[in-house]
C-alpha positions in Angstrom: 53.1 -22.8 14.9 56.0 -23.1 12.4 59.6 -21.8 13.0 58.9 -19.2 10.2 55.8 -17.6 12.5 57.8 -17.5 15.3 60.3 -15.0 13.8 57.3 -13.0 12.2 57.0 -10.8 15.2 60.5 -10.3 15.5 60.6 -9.5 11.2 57.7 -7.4 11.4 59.1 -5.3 14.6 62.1 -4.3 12.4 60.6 -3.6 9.0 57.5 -1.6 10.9 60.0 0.3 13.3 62.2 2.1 10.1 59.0 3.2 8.4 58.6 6.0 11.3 61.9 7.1 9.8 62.0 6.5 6.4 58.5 8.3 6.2 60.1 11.9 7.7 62.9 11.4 5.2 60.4 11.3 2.3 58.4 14.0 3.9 61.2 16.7 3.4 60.7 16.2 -0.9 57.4 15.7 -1.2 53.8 16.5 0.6 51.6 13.8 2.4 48.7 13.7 0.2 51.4 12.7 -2.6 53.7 10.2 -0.4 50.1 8.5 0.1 49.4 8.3 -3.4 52.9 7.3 -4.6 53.3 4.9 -1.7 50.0 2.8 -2.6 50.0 3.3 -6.3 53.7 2.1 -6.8 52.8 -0.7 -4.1 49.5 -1.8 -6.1 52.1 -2.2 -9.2 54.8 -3.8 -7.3 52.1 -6.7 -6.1 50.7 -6.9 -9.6 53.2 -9.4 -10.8 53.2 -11.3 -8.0 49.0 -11.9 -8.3 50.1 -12.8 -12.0 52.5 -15.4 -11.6 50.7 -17.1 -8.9 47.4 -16.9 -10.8 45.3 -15.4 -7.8 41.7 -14.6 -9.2 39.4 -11.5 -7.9 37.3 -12.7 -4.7 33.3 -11.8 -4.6 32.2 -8.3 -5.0 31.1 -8.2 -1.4 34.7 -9.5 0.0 36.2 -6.4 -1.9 33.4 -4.1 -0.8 35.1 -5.5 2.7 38.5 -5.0 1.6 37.9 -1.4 0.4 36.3 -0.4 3.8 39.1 -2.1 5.9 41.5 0.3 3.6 40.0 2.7 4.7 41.5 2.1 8.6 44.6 -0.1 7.8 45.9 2.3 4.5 44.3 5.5 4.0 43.7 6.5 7.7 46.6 5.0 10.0 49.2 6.1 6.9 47.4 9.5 6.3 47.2 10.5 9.5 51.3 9.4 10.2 52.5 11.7 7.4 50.3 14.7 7.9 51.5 14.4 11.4 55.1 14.1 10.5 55.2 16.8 8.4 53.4 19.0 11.2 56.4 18.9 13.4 56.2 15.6 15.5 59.1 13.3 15.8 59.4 9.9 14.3 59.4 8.5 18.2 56.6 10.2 19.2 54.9 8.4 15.9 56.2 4.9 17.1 55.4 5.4 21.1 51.9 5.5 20.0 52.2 1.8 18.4 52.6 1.0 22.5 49.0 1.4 23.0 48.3 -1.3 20.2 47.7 -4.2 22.3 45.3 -2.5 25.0 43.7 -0.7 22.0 43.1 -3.9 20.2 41.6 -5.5 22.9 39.3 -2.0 23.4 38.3 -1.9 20.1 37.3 -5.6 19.9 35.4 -5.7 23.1 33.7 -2.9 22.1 32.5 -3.9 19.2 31.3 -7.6 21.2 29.2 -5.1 23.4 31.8 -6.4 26.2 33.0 -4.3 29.2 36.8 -4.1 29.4 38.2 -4.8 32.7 39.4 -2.1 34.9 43.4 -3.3 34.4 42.9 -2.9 30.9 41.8 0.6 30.6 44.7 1.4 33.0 47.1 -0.3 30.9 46.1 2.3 28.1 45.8 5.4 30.8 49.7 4.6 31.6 50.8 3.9 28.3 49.3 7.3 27.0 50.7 9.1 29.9 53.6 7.6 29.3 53.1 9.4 25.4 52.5 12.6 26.8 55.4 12.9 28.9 57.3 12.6 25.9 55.0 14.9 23.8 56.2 17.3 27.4 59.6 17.2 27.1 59.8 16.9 23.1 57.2 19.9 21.9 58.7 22.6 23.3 55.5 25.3 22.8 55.6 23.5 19.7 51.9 23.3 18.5 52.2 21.3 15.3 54.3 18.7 17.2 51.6 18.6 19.2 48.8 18.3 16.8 50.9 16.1 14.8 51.3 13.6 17.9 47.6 13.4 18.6 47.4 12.5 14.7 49.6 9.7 15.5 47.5 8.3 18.0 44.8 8.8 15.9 46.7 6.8 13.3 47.2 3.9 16.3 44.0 3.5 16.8 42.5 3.4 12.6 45.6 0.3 12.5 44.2 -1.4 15.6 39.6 -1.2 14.5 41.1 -2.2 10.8 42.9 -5.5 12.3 40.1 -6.4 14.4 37.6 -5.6 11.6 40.2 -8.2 9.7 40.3 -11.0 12.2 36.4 -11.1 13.2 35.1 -10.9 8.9 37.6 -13.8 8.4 37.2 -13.3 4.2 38.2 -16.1 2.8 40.7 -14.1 0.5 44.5 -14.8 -0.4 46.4 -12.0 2.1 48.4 -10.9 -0.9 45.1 -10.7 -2.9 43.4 -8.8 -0.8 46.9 -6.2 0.0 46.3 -5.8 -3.4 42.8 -4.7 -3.4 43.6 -2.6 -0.5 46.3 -0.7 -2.0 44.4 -0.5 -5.6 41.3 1.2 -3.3 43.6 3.6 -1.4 45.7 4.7 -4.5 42.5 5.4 -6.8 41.5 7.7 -3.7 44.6 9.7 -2.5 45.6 10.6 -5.9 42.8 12.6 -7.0 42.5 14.2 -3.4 46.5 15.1 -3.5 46.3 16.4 -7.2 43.0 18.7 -5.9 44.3 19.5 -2.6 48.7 19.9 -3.0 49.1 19.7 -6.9 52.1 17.4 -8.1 54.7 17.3 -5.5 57.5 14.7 -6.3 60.7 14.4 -7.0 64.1 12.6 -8.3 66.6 12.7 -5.7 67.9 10.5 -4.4 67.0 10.1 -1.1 63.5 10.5 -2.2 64.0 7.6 -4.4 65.6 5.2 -1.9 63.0 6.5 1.1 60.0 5.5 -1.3 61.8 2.7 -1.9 61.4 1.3 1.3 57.8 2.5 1.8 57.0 0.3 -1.1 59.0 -2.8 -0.6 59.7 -2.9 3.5 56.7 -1.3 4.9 53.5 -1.6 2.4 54.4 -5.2 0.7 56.5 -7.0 3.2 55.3 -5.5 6.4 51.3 -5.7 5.9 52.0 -9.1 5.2 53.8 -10.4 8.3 51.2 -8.5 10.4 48.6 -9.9 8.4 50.0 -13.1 8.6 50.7 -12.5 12.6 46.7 -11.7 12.8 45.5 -14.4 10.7 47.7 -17.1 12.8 46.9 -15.9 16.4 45.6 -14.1 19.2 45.3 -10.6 18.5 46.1 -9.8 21.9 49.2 -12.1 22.2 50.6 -11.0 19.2 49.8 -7.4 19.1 52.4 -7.3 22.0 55.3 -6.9 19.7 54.2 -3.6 19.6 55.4 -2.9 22.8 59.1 -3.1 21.5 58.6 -0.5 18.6 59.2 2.9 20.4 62.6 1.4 21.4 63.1 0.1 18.1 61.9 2.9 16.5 64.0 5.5 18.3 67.2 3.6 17.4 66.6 3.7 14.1 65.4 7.4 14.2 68.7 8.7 15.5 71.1 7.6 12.0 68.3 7.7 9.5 66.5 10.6 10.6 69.0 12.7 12.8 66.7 12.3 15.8 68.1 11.9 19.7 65.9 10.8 22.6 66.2 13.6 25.4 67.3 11.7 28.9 64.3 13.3 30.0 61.6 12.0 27.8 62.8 7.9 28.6 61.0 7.7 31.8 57.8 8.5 29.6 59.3 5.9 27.1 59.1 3.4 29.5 56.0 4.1 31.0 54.2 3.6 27.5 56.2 -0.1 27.1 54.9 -0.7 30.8 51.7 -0.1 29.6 51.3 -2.3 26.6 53.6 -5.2 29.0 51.2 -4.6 31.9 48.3 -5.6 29.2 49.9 -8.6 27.8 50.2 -9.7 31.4 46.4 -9.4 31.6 45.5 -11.3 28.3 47.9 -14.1 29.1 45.7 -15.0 32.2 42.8 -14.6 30.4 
C-alpha cells in the first residue's frame, strides 16, 4: 500500500462528510429531482476533459450495461434518496449517522449475495448502530413526520451505496475508475433530467450560495469523492476499509453546525455513539476474521 492510499480514507472522510451539508444548503434553491440532474450532468461535463486529455476509450457494451446498473445504486438511488430526504425535514446528521451502518451493511449485503450466513456479532453490530440512529431520530423529530420519513430515506440511501460497492468489487470490470465515473454520471444525468422536468419543472437558480453549494457537489463530492472511495474499494478489503465510515456522523455533525446552522442536542450523542460503537464493534469482528 502506498503513502497516498493510506491518507485516502482520511481524504475521503472529509470531502464525503461536508456533502451532508452542502446538499441541504442547495436544497433551500432548488428541488431534488433538479439538484440530481444538475449534480450529474455538470459532473458528466466536468470529467469530460479529463477522459480527453488522457485519451481513455469507451469499454465493451456489456461493461457499460454494468456501469449503468451500478448507477443505478451508487448515483441515482443513494443521492436520490439523500436529497428527497433532506428536503422532507431530516437533518444533515441524521443523513451522515446512517453512513455508521456502512461497514456491517457491506459485509450483509456481500454475504448475502455469496448465499453466506452472517454471524450473530454482525447483525448485532447493525441492530446497535441503528438503534443508536433512532435515538437520534427520538430526540431530533420532534412529532416531526417528514424528519422521520426523510431519515428512513437516508438509510435507504446507506444501504443502495453499500449493494452498489459490493456489486463494484465482486464484477471487477476491467474499466479505468474515471471512465467508468463517467459512464455513471452520463447514465444518471440522461435519467433524472427528464423525470425532474416531468415531475418539478425547472427549478434552479443564480445565487450565490446555490452556485458555490453545487459547486462542491460537482467538484468535492461526485468527482473527487467517488474516486477515493472507488479507489479505497478497488485497493482493499471492503470491510477494512468501509470502517472510515464509522467517523462520518462526527465528522459530519461538525461540519453541519457552521455550514448548515445545525447543533447536536446533548441528548441525541449517547445515540451518536451508540451508532460509531456499532460500525467499531464490526470492524473488530472482520479484523479477526
Amino acid at each position: 500500500m502506498t503513502t497516498f492510499d493510506r491518507w485516502v480514507p482520511w481524504l475521503f472522510l472529509c470531502f464525503w462528510s461536508a456533502g451532508y451539508s452542502v446538499g441541504k444548503v442547495a436544497l433551500e434553491y432548488t428541488t431534488p429531482l433538479n439538484l440530481l440532474a444538475f449534480r450529474f450532468g455538470a459532473t458528466a461535463l466536468a470529467l469530460a476533459p479529463l477522459i480527453l486529455i488522457w485519451r481513455l476509450t469507451l469499454p465493451a457494451w456489456e461493461s457499460v450495461k454494468a456501469l449503468a446498473g451500478l448507477a443505478f445504486f451508487l448515483q441515482i438511488g443513494h443521492f436520490g434518496s439523500v436529497y428527497i430526504g433532506l428536503k422532507l425535514g431530516a437533518s444533515a446528521n441524521i443523513m451522515a449517522l446512517f453512513a455508521a451502518s456502512q461497514p456491517v451493511l457491506i459485509i450483509l449485503a456481500a454475504a448475502v449475495l455469496k448465499r453466506q450466513m452472517p454471524s450473530f456479532g454482525l447483525w448485532m453490530g447493525l441492530a446497535l448502530g441503528l438503534a443508536g440512529a433512532g435515538w437520534v431520530i427520538g430526540i431530533q423529530m420532534q412529532g416531526d413526520t417528514g424528519f422521520l420519513l426523510g431519515s428512513l430515506l437516508g438509510f435507504l440511501a446507506v444501504l443502495g451505496l453499500s449493494l452498489g460497492q459490493v456489486i463494484e468489487k465482486q464484477r471487477k470490470l476491467a474499466v479505468h475508475p474515471l471512465m467508468g465515473a463517467w459512464i455513471q454520471y452520463v447514465f444518471a444525468s440522461l435519467v433524472c433530467l427528464p423525470v425532474a422536468l416531468f415531475w418539478e419543472g425547472w427549478n434552479g437558480s443564480l445565487a450565490p450560495p446555490f452556485l458555490a453549494a453545487m459547486s462542491y457537489l460537482v467538484l468535492g463530492n461526485s468527482v473527487i469523492g467517488i474516486m477515493l472511495m472507488l479507489r479505497m474499494v478497488r485497493s482493499g478489503n471492503l470491510s477494512q476499509v468501509s470502517g472510515i465510515m464509522f467517523l462520518v456522523p462526527a465528522m459530519a455533525a461538525l461540519i453541519a453546525w457552521p455550514v448548515a446552522g445545525e447543533q447536536v442536542p446533548l441528548l441525541a450523542v449517547p445515540g451518536m455513539l451508540m451508532a460509531m460503537a456499532g460500525a467499531l464493534w464490526t470492524r473488530h469482528l472482520t479484523r479477526q476474521t
